[in-house]
C-alpha positions as a Markdown table, in Angstrom:
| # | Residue | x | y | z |
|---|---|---|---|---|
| 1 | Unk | -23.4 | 20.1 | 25.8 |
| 2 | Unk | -21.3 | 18.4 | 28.5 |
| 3 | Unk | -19.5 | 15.9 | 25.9 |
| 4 | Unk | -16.7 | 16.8 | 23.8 |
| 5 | Unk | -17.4 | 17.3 | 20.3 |
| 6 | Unk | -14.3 | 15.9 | 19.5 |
| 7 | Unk | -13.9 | 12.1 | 19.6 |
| 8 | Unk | -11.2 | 11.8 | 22.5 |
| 9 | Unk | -9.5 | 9.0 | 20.5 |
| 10 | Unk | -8.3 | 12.5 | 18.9 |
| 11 | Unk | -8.4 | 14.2 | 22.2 |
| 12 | Unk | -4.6 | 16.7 | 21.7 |
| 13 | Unk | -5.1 | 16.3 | 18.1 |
| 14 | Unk | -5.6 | 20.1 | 17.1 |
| 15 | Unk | -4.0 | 22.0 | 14.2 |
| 16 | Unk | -0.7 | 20.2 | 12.7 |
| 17 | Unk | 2.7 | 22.1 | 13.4 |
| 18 | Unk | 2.9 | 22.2 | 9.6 |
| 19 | Unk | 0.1 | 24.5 | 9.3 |
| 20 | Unk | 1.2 | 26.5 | 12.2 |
| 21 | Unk | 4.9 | 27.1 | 11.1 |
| 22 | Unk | 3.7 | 27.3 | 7.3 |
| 23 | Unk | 1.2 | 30.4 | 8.6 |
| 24 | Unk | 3.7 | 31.7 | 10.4 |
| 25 | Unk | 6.4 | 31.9 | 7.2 |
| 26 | Unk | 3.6 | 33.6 | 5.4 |
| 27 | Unk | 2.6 | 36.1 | 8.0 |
| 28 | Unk | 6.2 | 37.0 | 8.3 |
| 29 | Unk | 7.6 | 36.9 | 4.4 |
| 30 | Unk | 10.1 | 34.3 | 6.0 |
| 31 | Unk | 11.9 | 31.4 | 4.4 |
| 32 | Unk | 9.9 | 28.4 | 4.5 |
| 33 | Unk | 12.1 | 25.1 | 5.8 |
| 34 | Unk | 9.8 | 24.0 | 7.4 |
| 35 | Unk | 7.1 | 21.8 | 5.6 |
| 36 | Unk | 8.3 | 19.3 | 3.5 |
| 37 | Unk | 7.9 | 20.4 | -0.6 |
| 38 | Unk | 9.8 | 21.3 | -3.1 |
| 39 | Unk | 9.7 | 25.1 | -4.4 |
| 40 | Unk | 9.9 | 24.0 | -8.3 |
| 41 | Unk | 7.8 | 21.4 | -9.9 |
| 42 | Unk | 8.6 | 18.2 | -11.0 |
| 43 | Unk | 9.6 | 16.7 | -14.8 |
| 44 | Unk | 7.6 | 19.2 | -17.3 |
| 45 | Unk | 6.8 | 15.8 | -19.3 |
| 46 | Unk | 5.3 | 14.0 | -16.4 |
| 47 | Unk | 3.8 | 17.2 | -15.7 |
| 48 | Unk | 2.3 | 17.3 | -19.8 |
| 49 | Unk | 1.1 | 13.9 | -19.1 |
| 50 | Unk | -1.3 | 14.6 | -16.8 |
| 51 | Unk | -2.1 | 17.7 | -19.1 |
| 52 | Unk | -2.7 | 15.4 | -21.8 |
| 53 | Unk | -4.9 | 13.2 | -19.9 |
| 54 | Unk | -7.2 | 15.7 | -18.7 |
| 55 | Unk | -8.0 | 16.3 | -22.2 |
| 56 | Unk | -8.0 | 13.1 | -23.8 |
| 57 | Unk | -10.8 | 12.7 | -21.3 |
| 58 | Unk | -9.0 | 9.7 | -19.0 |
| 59 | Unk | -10.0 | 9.8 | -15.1 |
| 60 | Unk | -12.2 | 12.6 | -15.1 |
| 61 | Unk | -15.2 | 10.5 | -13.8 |
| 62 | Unk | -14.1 | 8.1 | -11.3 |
| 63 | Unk | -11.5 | 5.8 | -11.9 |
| 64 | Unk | -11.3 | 2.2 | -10.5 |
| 65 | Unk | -11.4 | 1.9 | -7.1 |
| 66 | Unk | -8.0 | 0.1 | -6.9 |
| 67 | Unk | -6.8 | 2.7 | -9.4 |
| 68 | Unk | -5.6 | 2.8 | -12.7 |
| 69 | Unk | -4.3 | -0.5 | -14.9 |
| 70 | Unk | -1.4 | 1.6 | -16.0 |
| 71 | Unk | -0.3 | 3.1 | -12.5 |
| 72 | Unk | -0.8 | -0.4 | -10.7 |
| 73 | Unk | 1.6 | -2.2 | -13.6 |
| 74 | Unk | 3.8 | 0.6 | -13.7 |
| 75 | Unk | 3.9 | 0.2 | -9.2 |
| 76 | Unk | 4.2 | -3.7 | -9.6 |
| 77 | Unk | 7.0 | -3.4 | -12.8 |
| 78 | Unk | 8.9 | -1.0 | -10.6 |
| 79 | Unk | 8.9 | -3.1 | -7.4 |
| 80 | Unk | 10.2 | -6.1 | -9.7 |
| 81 | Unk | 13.1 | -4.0 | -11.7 |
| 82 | Unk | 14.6 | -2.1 | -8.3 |
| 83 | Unk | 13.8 | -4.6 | -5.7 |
| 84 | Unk | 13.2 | -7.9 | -7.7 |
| 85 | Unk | 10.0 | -8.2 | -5.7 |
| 86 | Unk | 6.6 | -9.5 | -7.6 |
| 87 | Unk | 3.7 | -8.2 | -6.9 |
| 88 | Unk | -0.1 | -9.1 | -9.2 |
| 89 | Unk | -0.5 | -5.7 | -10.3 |
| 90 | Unk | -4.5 | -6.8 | -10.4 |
| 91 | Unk | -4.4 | -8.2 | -6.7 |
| 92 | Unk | -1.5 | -6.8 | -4.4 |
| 93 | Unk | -1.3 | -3.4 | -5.9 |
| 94 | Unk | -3.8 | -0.4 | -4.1 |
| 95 | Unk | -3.9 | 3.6 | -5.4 |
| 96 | Unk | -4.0 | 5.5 | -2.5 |
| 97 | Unk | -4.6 | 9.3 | -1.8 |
| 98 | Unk | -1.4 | 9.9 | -1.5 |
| 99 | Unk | 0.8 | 7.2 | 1.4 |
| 100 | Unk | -0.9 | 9.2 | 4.3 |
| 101 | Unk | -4.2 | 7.4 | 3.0 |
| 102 | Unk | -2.3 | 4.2 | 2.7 |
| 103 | Unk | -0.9 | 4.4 | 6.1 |
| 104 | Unk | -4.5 | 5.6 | 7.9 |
| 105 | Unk | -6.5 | 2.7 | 5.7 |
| 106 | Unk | -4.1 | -0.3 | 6.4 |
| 107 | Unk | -3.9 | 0.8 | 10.7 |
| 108 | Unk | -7.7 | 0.9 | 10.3 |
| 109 | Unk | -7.9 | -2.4 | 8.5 |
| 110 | Unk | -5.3 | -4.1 | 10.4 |
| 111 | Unk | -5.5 | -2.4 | 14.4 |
| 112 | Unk | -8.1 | -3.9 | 16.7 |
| 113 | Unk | -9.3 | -1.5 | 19.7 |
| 114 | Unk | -6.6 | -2.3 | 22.0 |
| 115 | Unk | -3.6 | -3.7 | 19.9 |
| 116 | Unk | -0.2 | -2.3 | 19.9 |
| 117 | Unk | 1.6 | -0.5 | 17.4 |
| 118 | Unk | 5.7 | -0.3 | 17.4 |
| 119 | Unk | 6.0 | 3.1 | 16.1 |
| 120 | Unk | 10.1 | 4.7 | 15.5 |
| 121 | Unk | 10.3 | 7.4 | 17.5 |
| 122 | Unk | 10.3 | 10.8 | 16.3 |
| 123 | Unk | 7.8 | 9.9 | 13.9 |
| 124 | Unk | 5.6 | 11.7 | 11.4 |
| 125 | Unk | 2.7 | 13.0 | 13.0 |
| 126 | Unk | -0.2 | 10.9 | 11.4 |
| 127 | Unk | 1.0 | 8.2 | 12.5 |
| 128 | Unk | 0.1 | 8.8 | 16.0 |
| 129 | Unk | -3.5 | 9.8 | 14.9 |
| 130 | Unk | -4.3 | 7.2 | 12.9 |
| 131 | Unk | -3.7 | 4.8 | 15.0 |
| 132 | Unk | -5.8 | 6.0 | 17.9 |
| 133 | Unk | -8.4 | 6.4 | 15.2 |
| 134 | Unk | -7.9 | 2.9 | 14.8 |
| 135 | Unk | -8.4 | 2.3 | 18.4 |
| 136 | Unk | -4.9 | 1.3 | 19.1 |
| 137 | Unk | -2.1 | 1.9 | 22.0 |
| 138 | Unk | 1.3 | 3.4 | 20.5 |
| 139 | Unk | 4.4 | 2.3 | 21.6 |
| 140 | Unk | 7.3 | 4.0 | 20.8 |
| 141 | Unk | 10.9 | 3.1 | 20.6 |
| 142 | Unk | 13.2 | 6.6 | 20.1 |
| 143 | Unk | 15.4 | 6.5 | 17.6 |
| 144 | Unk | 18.9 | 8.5 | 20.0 |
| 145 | Unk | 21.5 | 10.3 | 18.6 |
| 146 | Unk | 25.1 | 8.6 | 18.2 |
| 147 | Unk | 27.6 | 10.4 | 16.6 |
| 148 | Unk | 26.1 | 12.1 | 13.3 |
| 149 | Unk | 22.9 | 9.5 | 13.0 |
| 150 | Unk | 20.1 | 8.7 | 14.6 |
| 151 | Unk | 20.0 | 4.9 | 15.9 |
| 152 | Unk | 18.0 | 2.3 | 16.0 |
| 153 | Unk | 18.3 | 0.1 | 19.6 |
| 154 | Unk | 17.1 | -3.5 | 18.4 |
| 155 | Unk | 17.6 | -4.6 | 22.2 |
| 156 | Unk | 14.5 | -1.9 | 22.5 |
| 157 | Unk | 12.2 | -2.7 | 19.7 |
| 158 | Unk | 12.3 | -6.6 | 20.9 |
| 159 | Unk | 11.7 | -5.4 | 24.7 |
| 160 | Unk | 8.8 | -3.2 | 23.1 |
| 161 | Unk | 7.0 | -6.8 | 21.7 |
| 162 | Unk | 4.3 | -7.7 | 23.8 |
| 163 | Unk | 1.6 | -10.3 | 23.5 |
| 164 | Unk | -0.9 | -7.0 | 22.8 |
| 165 | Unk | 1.3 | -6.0 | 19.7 |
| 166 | Unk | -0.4 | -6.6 | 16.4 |
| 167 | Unk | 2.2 | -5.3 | 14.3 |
| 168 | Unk | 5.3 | -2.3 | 13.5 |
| 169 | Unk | 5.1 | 1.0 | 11.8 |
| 170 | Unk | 8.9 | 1.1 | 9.9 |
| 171 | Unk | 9.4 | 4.7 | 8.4 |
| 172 | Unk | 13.3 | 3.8 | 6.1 |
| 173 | Unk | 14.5 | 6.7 | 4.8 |
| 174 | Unk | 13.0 | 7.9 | 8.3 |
| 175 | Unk | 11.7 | 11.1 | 8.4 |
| 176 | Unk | 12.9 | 13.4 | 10.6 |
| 177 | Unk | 16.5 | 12.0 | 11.5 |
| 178 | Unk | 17.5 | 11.1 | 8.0 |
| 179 | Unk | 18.3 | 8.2 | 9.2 |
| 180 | Unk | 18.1 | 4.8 | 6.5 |
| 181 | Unk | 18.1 | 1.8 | 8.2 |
| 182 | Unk | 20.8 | -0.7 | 7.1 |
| 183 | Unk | 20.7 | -4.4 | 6.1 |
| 184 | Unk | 21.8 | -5.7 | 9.4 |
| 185 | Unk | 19.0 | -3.7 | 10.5 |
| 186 | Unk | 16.3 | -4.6 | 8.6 |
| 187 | Unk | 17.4 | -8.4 | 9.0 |
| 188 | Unk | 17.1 | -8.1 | 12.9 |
| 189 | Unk | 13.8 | -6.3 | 12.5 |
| 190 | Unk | 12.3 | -9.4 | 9.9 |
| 191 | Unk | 13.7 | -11.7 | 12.4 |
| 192 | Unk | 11.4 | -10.4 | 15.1 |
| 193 | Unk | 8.4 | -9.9 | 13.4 |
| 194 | Unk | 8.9 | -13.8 | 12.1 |
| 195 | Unk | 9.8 | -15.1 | 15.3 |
| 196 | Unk | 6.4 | -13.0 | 17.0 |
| 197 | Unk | 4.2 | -13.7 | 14.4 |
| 198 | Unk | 4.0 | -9.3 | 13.5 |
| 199 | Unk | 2.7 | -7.4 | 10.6 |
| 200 | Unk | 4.6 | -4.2 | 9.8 |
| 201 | Unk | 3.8 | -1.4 | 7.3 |
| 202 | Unk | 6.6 | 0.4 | 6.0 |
| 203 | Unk | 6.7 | 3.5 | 5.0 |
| 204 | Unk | 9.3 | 4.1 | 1.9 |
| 205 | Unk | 8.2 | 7.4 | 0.4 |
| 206 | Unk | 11.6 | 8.4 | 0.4 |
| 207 | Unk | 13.1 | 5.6 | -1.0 |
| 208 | Unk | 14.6 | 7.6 | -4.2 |
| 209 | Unk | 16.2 | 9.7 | -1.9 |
| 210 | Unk | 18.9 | 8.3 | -0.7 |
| 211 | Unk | 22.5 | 9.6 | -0.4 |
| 212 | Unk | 24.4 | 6.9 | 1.6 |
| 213 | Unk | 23.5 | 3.1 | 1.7 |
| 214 | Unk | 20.6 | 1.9 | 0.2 |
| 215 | Unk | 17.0 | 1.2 | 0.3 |
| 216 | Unk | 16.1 | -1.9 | 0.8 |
| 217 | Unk | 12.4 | -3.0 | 1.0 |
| 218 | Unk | 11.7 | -5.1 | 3.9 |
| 219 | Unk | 9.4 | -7.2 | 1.9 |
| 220 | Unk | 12.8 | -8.6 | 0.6 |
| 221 | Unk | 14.0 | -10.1 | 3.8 |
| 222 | Unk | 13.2 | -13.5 | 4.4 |
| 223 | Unk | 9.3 | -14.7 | 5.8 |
| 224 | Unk | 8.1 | -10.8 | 5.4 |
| 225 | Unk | 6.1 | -11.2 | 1.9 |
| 226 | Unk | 3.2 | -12.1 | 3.0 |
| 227 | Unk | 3.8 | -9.8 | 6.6 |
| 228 | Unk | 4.5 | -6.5 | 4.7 |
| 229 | Unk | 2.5 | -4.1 | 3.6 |
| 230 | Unk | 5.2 | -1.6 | 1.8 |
| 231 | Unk | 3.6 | 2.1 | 1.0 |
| 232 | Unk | 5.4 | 4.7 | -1.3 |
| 233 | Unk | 4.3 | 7.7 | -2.9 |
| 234 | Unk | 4.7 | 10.1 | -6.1 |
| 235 | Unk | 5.2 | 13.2 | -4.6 |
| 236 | Unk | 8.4 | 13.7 | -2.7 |
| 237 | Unk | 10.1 | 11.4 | -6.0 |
| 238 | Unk | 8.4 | 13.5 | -8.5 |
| 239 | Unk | 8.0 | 16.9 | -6.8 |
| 240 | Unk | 4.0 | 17.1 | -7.6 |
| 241 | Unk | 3.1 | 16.6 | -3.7 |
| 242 | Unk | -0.4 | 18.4 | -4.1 |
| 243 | Unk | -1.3 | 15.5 | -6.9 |
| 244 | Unk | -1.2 | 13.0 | -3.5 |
| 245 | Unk | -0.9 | 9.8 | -5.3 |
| 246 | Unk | 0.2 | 7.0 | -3.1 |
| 247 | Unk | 0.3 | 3.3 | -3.4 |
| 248 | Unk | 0.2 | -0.5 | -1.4 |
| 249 | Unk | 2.1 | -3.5 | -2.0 |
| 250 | Unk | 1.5 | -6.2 | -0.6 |
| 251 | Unk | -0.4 | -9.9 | -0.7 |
| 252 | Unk | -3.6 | -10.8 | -2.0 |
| 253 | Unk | -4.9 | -10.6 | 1.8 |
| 254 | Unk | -3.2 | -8.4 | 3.0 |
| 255 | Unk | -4.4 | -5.3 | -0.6 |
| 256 | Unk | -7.7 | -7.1 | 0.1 |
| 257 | Unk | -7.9 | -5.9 | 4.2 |
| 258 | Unk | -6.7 | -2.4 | 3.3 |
| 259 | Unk | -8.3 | -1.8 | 0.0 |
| 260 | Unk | -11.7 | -2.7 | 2.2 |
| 261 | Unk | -11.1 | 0.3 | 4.5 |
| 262 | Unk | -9.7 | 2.7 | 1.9 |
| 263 | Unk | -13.0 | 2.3 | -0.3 |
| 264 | Unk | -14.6 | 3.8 | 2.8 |
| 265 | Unk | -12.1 | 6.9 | 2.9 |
| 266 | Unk | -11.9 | 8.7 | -0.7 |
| 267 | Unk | -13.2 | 5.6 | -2.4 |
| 268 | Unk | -11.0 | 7.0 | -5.2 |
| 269 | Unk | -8.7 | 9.8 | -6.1 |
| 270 | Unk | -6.5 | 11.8 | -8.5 |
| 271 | Unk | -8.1 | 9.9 | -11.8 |
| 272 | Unk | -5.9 | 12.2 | -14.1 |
| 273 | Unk | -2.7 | 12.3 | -12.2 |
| 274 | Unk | -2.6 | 8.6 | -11.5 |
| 275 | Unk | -1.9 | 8.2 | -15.5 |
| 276 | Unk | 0.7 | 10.6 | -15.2 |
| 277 | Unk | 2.3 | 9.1 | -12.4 |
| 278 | Unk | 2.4 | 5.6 | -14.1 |
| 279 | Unk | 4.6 | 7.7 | -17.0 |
| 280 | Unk | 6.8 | 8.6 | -14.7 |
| 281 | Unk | 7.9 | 5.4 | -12.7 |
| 282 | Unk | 8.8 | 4.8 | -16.1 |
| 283 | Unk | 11.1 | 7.5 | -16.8 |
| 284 | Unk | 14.8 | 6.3 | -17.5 |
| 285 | Unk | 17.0 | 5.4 | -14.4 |
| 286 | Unk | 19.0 | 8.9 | -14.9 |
| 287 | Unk | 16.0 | 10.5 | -13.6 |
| 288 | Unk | 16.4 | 9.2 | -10.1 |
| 289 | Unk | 20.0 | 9.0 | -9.7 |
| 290 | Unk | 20.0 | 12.5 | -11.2 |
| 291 | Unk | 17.2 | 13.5 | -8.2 |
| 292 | Unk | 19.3 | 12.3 | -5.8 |
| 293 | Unk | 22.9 | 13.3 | -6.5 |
| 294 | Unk | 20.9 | 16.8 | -7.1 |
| 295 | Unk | 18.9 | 16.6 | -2.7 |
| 296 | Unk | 22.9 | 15.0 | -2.5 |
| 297 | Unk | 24.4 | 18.2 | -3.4 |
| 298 | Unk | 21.6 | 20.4 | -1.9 |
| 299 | Unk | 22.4 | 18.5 | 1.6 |
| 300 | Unk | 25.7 | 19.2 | 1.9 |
| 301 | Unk | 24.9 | 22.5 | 0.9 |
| 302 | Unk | 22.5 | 23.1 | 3.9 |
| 303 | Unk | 24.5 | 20.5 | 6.3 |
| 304 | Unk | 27.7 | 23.1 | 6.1 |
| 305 | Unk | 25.1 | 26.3 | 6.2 |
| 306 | Unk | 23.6 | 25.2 | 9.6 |
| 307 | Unk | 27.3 | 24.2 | 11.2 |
| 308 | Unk | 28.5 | 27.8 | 10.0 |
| 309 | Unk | 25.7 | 29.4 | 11.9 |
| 310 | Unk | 26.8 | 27.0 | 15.2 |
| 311 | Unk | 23.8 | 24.5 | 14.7 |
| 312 | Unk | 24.9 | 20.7 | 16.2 |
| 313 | Unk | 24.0 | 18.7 | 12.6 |
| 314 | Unk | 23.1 | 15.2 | 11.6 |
| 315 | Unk | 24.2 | 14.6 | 8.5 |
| 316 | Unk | 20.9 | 13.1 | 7.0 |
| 317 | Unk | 21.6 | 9.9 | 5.0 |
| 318 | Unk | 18.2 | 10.0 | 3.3 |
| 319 | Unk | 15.2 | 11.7 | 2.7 |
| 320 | Unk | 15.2 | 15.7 | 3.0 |
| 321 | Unk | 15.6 | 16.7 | 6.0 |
| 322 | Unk | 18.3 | 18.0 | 8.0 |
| 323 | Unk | 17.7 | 17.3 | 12.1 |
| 324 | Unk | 19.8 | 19.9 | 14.1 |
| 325 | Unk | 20.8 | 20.3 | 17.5 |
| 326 | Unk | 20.0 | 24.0 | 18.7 |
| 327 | Unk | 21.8 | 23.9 | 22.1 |
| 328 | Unk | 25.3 | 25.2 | 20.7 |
| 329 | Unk | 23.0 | 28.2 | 20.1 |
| 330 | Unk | 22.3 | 28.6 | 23.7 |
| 331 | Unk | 18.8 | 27.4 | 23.5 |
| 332 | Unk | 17.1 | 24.4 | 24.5 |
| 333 | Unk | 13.3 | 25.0 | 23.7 |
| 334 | Unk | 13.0 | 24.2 | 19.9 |
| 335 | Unk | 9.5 | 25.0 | 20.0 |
| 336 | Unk | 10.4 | 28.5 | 21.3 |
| 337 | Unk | 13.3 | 28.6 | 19.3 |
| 338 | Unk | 11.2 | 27.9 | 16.2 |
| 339 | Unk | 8.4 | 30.1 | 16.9 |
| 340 | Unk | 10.6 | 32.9 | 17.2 |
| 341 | Unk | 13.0 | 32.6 | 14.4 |
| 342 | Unk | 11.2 | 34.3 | 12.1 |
| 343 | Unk | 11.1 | 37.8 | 13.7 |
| 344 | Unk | 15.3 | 37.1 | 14.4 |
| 345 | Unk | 16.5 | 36.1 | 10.5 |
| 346 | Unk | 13.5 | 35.2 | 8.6 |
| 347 | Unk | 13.7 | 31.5 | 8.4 |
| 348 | Unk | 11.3 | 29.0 | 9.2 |
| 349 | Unk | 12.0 | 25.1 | 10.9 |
| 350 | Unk | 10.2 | 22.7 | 12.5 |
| 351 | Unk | 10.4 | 21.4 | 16.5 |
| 352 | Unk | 11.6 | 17.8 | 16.5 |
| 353 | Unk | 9.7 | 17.6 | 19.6 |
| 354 | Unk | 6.2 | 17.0 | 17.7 |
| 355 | Unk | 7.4 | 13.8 | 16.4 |
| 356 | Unk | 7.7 | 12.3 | 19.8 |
| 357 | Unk | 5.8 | 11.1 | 22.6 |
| 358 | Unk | 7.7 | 12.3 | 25.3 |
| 359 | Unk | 8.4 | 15.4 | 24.2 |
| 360 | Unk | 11.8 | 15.7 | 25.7 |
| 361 | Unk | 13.4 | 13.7 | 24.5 |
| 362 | Unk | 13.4 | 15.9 | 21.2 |
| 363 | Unk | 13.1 | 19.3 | 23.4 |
| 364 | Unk | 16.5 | 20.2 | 22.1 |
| 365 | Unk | 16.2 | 19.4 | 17.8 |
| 366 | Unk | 14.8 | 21.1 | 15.4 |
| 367 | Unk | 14.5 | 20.5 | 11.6 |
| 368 | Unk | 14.7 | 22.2 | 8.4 |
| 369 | Unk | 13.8 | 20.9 | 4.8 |
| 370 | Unk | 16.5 | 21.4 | 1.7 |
| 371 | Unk | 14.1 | 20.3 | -0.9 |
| 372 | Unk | 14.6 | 24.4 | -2.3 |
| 373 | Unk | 16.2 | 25.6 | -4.9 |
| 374 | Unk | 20.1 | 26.7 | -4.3 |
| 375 | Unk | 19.5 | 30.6 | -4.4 |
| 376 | Unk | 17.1 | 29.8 | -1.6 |
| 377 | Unk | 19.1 | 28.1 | 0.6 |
| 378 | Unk | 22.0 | 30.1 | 0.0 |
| 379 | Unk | 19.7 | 33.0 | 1.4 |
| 380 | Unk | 18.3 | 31.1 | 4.2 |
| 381 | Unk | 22.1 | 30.4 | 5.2 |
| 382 | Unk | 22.4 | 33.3 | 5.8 |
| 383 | Unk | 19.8 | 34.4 | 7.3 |
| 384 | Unk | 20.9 | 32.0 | 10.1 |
| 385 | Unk | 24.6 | 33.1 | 10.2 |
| 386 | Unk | 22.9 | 36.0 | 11.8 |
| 387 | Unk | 22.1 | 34.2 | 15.2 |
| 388 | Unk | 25.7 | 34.0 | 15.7 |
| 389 | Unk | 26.6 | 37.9 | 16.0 |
């Protein structure tokens, strides 16, 4: 056959750097801090919930295909007691596969063949192939170092707007940098998509993990209610990531655009789980400040690990991740760096430079996950001390 097999809007596509580096950890009994999950599972009653529903017989055939009653309330009573936002738990509330699903079915409802999508650059790497399976052009605007965050140049993201874009991807807590984007922010960004008539889907799966500032839904800012679509997840706030129950919130339109793709995708998903998860957004507030002054602690623990060894270190403000700088070390390839690691102290990280589109412009970062328990990271520490003798 003379034609690809693959379609080329997924032409460089091939096997995610997760799966590489996660392989790789196995192969070579290393420490894994690379892929993004926790090493513990989440609250053993959240856990017994979905226990219980398996037997009591709920969601074993196929739930509805905008999910659950229970989970959408529970997702519409928690958007209205954190963020005062309302939301018709019956109309603007969607039960995704997990946020991934959320974020490929609203690109492929919303992205006409040739639109352009504002994406924050380094970005998680489905974003960049669901929107060319959407037909659309990226556009990225890099999120550059300053001090100990990554920034946000709002003189860029409005230079990015053409008549072409259709609409911005916001990732707050961003994943890789850490980075949570402030009020000042968020404002400038609602200010543009008003003022050029933009959609934007946000991506807030990390939005209970926050160590300084605060999340703050962009749906809250003035004119973006009926612009947003707002996706979060259960499983980096509950620590069941393999259940991959995600969610949408947005308007009537809007659910009714994306839940018209997603019933073409897994139609539905996680029937058991999703009555678990809607027990769990309504655990007691101690639970999540609990989670994060626990990540809080875990941070620092890994922030002050990685400067000891004579990493350069963003202190993350969210999410958790940890984005280094390797060229103290003497390196300057994290993709080499990362690849041999494993056979030099056993630990496992991530190239920054897969999150971008010109990849060097995060040639030099790499990152590692503290979503472990302590003993682990006190052994990856110092495993990692080791590449300074």
């Amino acid at each position: 056959m003379t034609r690809p097999l693959l379609n080329r809007r997924l032409d460089g596509f091939g096997t995610t750097i997760f799966a590489e580096m996660s392989a790789l950890a196995a192969r070579t009994g290393s420490i894994n801090l690379g892929q993004g999950f926790p090493d513990t599972d989440g609250p053993e009653e959240v856990r017994e919930a979905a226990v219980r529903a398996l037997r009591d017989g709920r969601g074993n055939q196929y739930p509805p295909g905008p999910g659950i009653p229970e989970l959408r309330t529970a997702i519409a009573d928690h958007q209205r007691d954190r963020y005062g936002l309302e939301f018709d738990p019956d109309t603007e509330v969607l039960v995704t596969a997990g946020a991934t699903e959320a974020i490929a079915a609203s690109l492929l409802a919303l992205v006409e063949p040739g639109d352009e999508v504002i994406a924050l650059e380094p970005y998680y790497d489905s974003y960049a192939a669901c929107i060319a399976m959407a037909g659309g052009t990226r556009v990225p605007v890099t999120l550059r170092p300053e001090g100990s965050r990554f920034m946000l140049d709002l003189d860029e993201l409005r230079a990015a707007v053409t008549d072409r874009t259709r609409l911005i991807l916001l990732n707050t807590p961003h994943n890789p940098t850490g980075t949570v984007l402030t009020r000042d922010e968020l404002a400038a960004v609602a200010e543009l998509a008003v003022e050029r008539d933009l959609l934007v889907i946000t991506d807030e799966v990390y939005e209970h993990l926050v160590f300084d500032g605060e999340h703050l839904p962009l749906s809250t800012f003035r004119g973006m209610r009926n612009r947003t679509v707002t996706i979060s997840s259960a499983g980096k706030t509950f620590s069941f990531t393999g259940w991959k129950v995600g969610w949408v919130t947005a308007s009537h339109d809007l659910v009714n655009a994306v839940r018209t793709a997603k019933q073409f995708l897994t139609y539905v998903s996680a029937g058991p789980f999703q009555y678990a998860v809607a027990e769990a957004l309504r655990l007691p507030t101690s639970y999540f400040l609990d989670l994060a002054a626990d990540l809080r602690t875990k941070r620092d623990l890994l922030v002050g690990g990685l400067r000891e060894a004579g990493f350069g270190v963003f202190r993350p403000a969210g999410t958790y991740f940890v984005t280094t700088d390797i060229r103290p070390l003497g390196a300057t390839d994290g993709f080499d760096f990362c690849r041999s690691l494993p056979e030099r102290c056993g630990v496992v990280a991530i190239p920054n430079a897969v999150f971008y589109d010109a990849k060097e412009r995060g040639t030099p970062y790499v990152r590692f996950a503290f979503c472990k328990r302590t003993e682990v990271l006190n052994d990856a520490i110092s495993r990692l001390k080791q590449l300074r003798s």
